[in-house]
N, C-alpha and C positions, 0 to 999 in steps of 0.2 A: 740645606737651609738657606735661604733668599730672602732676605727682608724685602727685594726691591725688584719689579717685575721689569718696568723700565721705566724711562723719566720722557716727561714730554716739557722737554723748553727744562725751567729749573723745580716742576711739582711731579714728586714721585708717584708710581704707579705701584700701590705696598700689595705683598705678598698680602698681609694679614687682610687688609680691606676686602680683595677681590675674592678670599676662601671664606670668610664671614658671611658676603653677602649670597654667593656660592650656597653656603648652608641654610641662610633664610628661604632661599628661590628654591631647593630640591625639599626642601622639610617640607615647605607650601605643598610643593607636586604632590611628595608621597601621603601628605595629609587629605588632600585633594582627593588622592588615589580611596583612599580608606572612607570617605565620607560619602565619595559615591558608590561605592560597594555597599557601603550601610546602607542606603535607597532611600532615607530620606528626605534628599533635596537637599542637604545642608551645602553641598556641594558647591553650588552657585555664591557663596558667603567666604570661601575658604581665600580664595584673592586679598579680599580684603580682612581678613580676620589675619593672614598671614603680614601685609604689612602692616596690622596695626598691634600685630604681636610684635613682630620684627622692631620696630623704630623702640617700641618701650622696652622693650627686653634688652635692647641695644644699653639705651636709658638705666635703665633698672641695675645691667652690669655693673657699667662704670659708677652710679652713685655708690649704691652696695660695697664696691671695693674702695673708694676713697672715704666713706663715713666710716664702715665698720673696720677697714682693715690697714688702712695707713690714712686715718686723718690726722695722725702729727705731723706728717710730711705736708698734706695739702693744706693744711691753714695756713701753713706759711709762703705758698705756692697756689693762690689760688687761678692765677691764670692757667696754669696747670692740668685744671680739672676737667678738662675736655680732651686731653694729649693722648688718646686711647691708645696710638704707637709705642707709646712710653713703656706698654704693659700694664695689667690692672683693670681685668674683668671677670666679674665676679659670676660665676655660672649660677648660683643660688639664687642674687637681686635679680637675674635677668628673667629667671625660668620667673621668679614670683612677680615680678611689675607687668612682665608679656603675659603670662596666663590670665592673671586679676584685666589688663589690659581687653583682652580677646574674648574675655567671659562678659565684659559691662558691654561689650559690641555683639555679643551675641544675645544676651538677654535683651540688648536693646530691640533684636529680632526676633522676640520673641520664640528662641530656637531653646531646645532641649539642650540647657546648659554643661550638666553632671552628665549628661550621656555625650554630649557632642567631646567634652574631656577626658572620654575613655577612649573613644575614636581615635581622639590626636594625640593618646599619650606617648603611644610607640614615633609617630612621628617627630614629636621635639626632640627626646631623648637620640634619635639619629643628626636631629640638628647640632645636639650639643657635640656628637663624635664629631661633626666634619667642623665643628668650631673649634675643637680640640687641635684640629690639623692646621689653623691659623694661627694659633700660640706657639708651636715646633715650630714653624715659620719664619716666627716674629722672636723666638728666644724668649718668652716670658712663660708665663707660667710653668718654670722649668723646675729640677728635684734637688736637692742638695746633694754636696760632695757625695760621693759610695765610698771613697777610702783607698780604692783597689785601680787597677785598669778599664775594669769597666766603665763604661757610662755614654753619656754624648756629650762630644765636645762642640760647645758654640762658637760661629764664627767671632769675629769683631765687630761692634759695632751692636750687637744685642746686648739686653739689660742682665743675662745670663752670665755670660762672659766678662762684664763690668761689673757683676758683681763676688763672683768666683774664679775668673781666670778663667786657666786652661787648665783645670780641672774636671775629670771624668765627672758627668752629674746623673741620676739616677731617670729615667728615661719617665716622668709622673708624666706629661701628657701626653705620652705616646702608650701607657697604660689605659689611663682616664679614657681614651678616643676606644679602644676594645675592651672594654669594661660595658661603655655605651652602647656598645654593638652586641653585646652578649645580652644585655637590658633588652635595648628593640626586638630581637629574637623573642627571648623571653616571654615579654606583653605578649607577640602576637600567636604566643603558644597561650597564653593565658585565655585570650581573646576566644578563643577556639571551646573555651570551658561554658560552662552554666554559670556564669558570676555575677554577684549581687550590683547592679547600676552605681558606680561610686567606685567599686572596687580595682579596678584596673589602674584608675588615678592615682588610688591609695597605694597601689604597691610598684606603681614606678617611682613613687618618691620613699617608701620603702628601700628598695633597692639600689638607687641613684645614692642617696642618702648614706646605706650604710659602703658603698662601694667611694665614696667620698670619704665617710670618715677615714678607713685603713689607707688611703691613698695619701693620707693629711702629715701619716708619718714619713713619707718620702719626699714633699715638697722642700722647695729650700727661695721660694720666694718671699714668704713673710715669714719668721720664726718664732714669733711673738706670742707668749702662753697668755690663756683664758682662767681666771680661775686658781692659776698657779699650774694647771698641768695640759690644760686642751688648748690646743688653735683654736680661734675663732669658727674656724669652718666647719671644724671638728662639734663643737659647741650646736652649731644653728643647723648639725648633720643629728645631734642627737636631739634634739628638742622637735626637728621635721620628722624623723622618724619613730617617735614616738606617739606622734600625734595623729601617724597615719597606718600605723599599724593600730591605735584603738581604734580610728574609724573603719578599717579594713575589716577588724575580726564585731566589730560594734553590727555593720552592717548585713552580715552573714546570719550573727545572732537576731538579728530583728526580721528576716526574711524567714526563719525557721519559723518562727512565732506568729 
């Protein structure tokens, strides 16, 4: 783990930044990939749908985790609230401000909105694995103590290690990053099916969803209960999933008919 790639003069050159943007640029390609096999043309849009996913999804993150999941700390910090090194990005704000982002620039093109989001659904979810390899990086979005010898120890200098020691920690996004990768498989076996226009969307956030919540109980970056018993993440993992498992089985139901 390397926070720091190199330094030119005294401004760092961060692990996290250059695997980030890493994942926006190959998610683009393989999305790229997928739109022009579909032969609609949409292909030619995918550049720009990509960075105007990328920059809000960017966006989307960091807001997402400083309102919903430590804004006691950020009120009092608000120069703060751009320190994205610090740790503190939210996979759920970024998938929803890039996607709602990519969709008002593709309606604006009058393009096949609900299908062109079936196209790209395998390809975000490969974005969010290699965004996953930016957090291990960077020592944030790491799991709590395991108790035992197991775990990974963070170097110094991560918000991991400052906030646990040298304590073995439960390996959540090095999980989370092949969870993602079993998802992108997944879709593109799904893809491969008769499925109703809508439905591919609905159940990569299905499965994203509920592969987030079980993962919620190994985190050990926020530990802060919802409710009295769920995380936050846990929470906006079951309210996403729910809502796209009706439209998933809603839309099957209404293609029968």
């Amino acid at each position: 783990m390397h926070q720091y790639i190199a330094f030119v003069g005294d401004f760092p050159i961060r692990s996290y930044g250059v695997v980030l943007s890493l994942s926006i640029i190959l998610s683009t390609g393989v999305g790229y990939f997928f739109a022009k096999v579909d032969g609609r043309g949409y292909e030619k849009y995918l550049v720009d749908i990509g960075m105007i996913g990328g920059f809000f999804g960017l966006l989307g993150a960091r807001l997402w985790h400083v309102f919903f999941f430590d804004w006691n700390y950020y009120r009092h910090h608000l120069d703060e609230i751009l320190n994205v090194w610090q740790g503190g990005m939210a996979v759920q704000g970024g998938v929803l401000l890039g996607v709602i982002a990519g969709m008002i620039y593709a309606r604006s093109k009058k393009l096949d909105v609900i299908h062109l989001a079936d196209v790209l659904a395998p390809a975000i979810v490969l974005g969010q694995a290699l965004g996953r390899c930016a957090n291990l990086l960077n020592g944030d979005a790491f799991g709590a103590p395991t108790g035992s010898d197991f775990g990974l120890l963070y170097p110094l200098g991560t918000l991991a290690r400052k906030t646990y020691g040298d304590q073995p920690l439960w390996p959540a996004e090095v999980w989370e990053c092949q969870l993602d990768i079993v998802i992108f498989a997944l879709l593109l076996i799904f893809r491969s099916t008769n499925y109703v226009k809508g439905q591919c969307l609905a159940l990569y956030v299905i499965l994203y969803s509920s592969a987030r919540f079980v993962l919620e109980f190994f985190r050990g970056d926020y530990t802060a209960p919802v409710l009295g018993f769920l995380k936050s993440a846990q929470l906006t993992s079951v309210v996403t999933f729910s809502i796209a498992a009706i439209i998933f089985f809603a839309l099957k139901i209404r293609s029968r008919r």
